[in-house]
N, C-alpha and C positions, 0 to 999 in steps of 0.2 A: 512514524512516517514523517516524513520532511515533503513540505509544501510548498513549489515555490509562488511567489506572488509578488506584485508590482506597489507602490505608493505613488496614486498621483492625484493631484486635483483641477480640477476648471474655477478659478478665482479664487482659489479659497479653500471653496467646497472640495475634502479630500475624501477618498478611496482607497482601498484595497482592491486590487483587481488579480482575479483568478484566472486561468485559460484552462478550462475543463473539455475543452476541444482534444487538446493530446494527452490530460491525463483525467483516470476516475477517482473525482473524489467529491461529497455533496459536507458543510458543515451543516449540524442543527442549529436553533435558534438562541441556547445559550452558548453554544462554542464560539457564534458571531457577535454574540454580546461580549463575548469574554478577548475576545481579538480586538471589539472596539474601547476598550477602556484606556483613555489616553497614558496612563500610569503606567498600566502592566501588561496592555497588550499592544498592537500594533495601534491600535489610536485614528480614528475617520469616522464622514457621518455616514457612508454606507459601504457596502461591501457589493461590489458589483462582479459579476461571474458574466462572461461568452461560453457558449454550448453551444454543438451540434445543433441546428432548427429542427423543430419538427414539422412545419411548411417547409414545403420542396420549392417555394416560390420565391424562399429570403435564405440568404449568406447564413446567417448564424441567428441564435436566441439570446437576448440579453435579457437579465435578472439583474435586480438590486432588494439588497437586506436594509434596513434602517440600524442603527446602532442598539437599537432594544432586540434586535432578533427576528422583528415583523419583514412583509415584504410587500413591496410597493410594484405601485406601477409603472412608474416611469421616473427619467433622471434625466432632464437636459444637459446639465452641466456634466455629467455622469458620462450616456452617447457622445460628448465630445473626446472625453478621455478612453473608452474604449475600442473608437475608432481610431485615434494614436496608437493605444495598445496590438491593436490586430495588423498595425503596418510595421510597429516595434517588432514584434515577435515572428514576422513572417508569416502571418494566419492567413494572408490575402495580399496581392500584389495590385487589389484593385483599389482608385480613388474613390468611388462609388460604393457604400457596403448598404445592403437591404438588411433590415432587424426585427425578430418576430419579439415583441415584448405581451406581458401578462393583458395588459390592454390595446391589442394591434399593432399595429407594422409602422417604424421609422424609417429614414435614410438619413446615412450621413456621405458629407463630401469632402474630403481631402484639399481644401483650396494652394496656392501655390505662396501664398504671404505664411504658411505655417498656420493658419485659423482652419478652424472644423465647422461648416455650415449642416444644419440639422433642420433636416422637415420633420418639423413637431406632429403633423397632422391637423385635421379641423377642429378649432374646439369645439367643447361641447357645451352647448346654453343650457338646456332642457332641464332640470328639476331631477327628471327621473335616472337621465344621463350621467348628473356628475360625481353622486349621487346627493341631494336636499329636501329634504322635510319643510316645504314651505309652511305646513300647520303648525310647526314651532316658532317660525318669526312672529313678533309683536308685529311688525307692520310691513310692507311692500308699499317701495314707494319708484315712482318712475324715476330716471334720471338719462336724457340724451334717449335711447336707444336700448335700456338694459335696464331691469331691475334691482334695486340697492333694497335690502330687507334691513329690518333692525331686530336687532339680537339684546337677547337677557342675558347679561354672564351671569355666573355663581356666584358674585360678589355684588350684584345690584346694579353694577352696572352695565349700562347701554352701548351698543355699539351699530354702526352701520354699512355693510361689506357687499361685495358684489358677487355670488358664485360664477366659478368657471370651472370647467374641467381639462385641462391639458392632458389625457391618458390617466390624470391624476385629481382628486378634489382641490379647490384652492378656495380662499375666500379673500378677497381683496377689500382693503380698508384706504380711502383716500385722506392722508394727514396734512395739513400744513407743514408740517417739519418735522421730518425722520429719526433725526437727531436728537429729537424729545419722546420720543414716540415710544410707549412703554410695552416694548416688543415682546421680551420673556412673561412679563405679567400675563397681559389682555393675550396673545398668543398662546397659554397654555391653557386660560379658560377658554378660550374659544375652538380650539383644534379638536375640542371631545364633545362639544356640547352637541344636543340632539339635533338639532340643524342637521349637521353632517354624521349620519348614520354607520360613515367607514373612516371618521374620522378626516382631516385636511390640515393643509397647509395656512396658517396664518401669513397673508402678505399686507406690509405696510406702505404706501407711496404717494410719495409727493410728487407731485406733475410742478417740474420748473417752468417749460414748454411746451411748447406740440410737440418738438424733436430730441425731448429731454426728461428724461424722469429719474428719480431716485427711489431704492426700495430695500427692505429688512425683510426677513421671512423667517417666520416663525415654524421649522419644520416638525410635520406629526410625526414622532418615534425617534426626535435627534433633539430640538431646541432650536433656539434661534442659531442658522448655518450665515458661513461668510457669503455665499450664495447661492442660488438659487434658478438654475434654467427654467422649468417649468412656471415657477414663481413671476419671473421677468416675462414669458410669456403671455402668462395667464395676465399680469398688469398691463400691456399692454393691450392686449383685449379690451380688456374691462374699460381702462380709459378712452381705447378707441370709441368705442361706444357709449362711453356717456358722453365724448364731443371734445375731450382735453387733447388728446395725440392725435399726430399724424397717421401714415402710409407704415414707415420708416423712423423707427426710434430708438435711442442710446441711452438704455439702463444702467445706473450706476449703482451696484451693489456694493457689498462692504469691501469685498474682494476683488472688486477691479470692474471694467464694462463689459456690457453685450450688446452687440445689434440686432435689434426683431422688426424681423418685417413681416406685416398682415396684412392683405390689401382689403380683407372683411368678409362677412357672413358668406360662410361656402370655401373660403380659399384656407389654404393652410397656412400654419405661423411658422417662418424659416428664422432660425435662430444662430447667431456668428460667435465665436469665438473661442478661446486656447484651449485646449486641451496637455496637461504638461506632466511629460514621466518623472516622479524625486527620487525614485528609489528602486532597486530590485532585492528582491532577499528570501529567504527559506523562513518558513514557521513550522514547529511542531505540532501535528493531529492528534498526538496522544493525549 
């Protein structure tokens, strides 16, 4: 069977993208391993699918795979290229698309500069929420508005990271310099360790400004990715609140920028930027 499918990505971060809207077909979790292998298959950090909703209240369902097979919950940078995808394809003639994901409902917006604005949703602080194991931190310690825990990795050493949940775990690490910042390492010990019980996103960020941050994310089931929606959101949270950012901030990930705005506890984090089709082409299911 031949399948067709799109290659695109938001800064970086690339995708396969499915429309299982007009036709049936579902892969397993090694046939999307085997698609993500940059050598011999189609090559991305996730594989993202649109489906029919099963709320009658939203447009369409979106899913995303990780490159291992796993499936997650959310994809900012991901929502931006899928809403490109469903005005490419004709799935919707609207600017507006409502989306049922594994962990709740987004929107995205079609703006008229060509950028794709995304309500992320509220994050989630709570322990129980993102999901965190605070009896595994060595310490809790305040910082601003939020708590920063310190972490044991499996090599001895210590770390100190902020949870948030975007739809999704993250744990945030504030570094002086990014650019030093030993992201594949300390990120693969950290994305498994008992802390996070479903496993998380390692982010790493330097606050230039209030109005300016820079960030690396160590993604659970991919590695460190060129970017990261959820990741830039969840950093700006976390900064917001311990006192470093602004309202309105300009993330600069490996892959290019984003703009996130969060006005703060209770309002939702709206996230800016490209969503861009590279490719269309057939894959074989056999």
């Amino acid at each position: 069977m031949k399948l067709p499918f799109a290659k695109m990505h938001g800064l970086g971060n690339d995708f396969m993208v499915l429309d299982l809207v007009t036709q049936t077909f579902m892969p397993g979790a090694g046939q999307i391993a085997r698609w993500a292998d940059r050598h011999t298959g189609v090559g991305f950090d996730q594989l993202l699918i649109v489906a029919p909703p099963e709320d009658p209240d939203v447009d369409f369902r979106y899913r995303i795979f990780n490159a291992d097979g796993s499936e997650a919950e959310q994809c900012g940078n991901g929502a931006r290229c899928i809403a490109r995808f469903i005005a490419h394809m004709g799935l919707s003639v609207k600017p507006d698309v409502r989306f049922q994901t594994n962990n709740g409902r987004i929107e995205t917006r079609l703006l008229p500069d060509g950028q794709v604005e995304v309500d992320m949703g509220v994050p989630r602080l709570a322990p129980d929420d993102i999901p965190c194991d605070v009896s595994r931190a060595d310490a809790a310690i305040s910082l601003g508005a939020v708590t920063r825990y310190r972490l044991t990795d499996p090599a001895g050493e210590t770390h100190e990271l902020i949870p948030v949940s975007m739809g999704n775990p993250h744990g945030v690490i504030l570094v002086d310099d990014i650019t030093t910042a030993p992201v594949a390492e300390v990120g693969a010990r950290l994305t498994s360790h008992p802390f996070f019980p479903e496993r998380a996103n390692i982010g790493f960020c330097q606050v230039v400004d209030a109005g300016f941050a820079r960030l690396r994310v160590f993604e659970r089931g991919v590695g460190e990715t060129r970017a990261c929606g959820t990741g830039a959101c969840a950093a700006v949270v976390a900064g917001r609140l311990a006192g470093l950012l602004d309202e309105r901030v300009k993330v600069s990930l490996t892959g290019g920028k984003a703009r996130i705005s969060w006005q703060g506890p209770d309002a939702p984090v709206f996230m800016t930027g490209p969503g861009t089709l590279v490719y269309e082409g057939e894959i074989t299911t056999d």
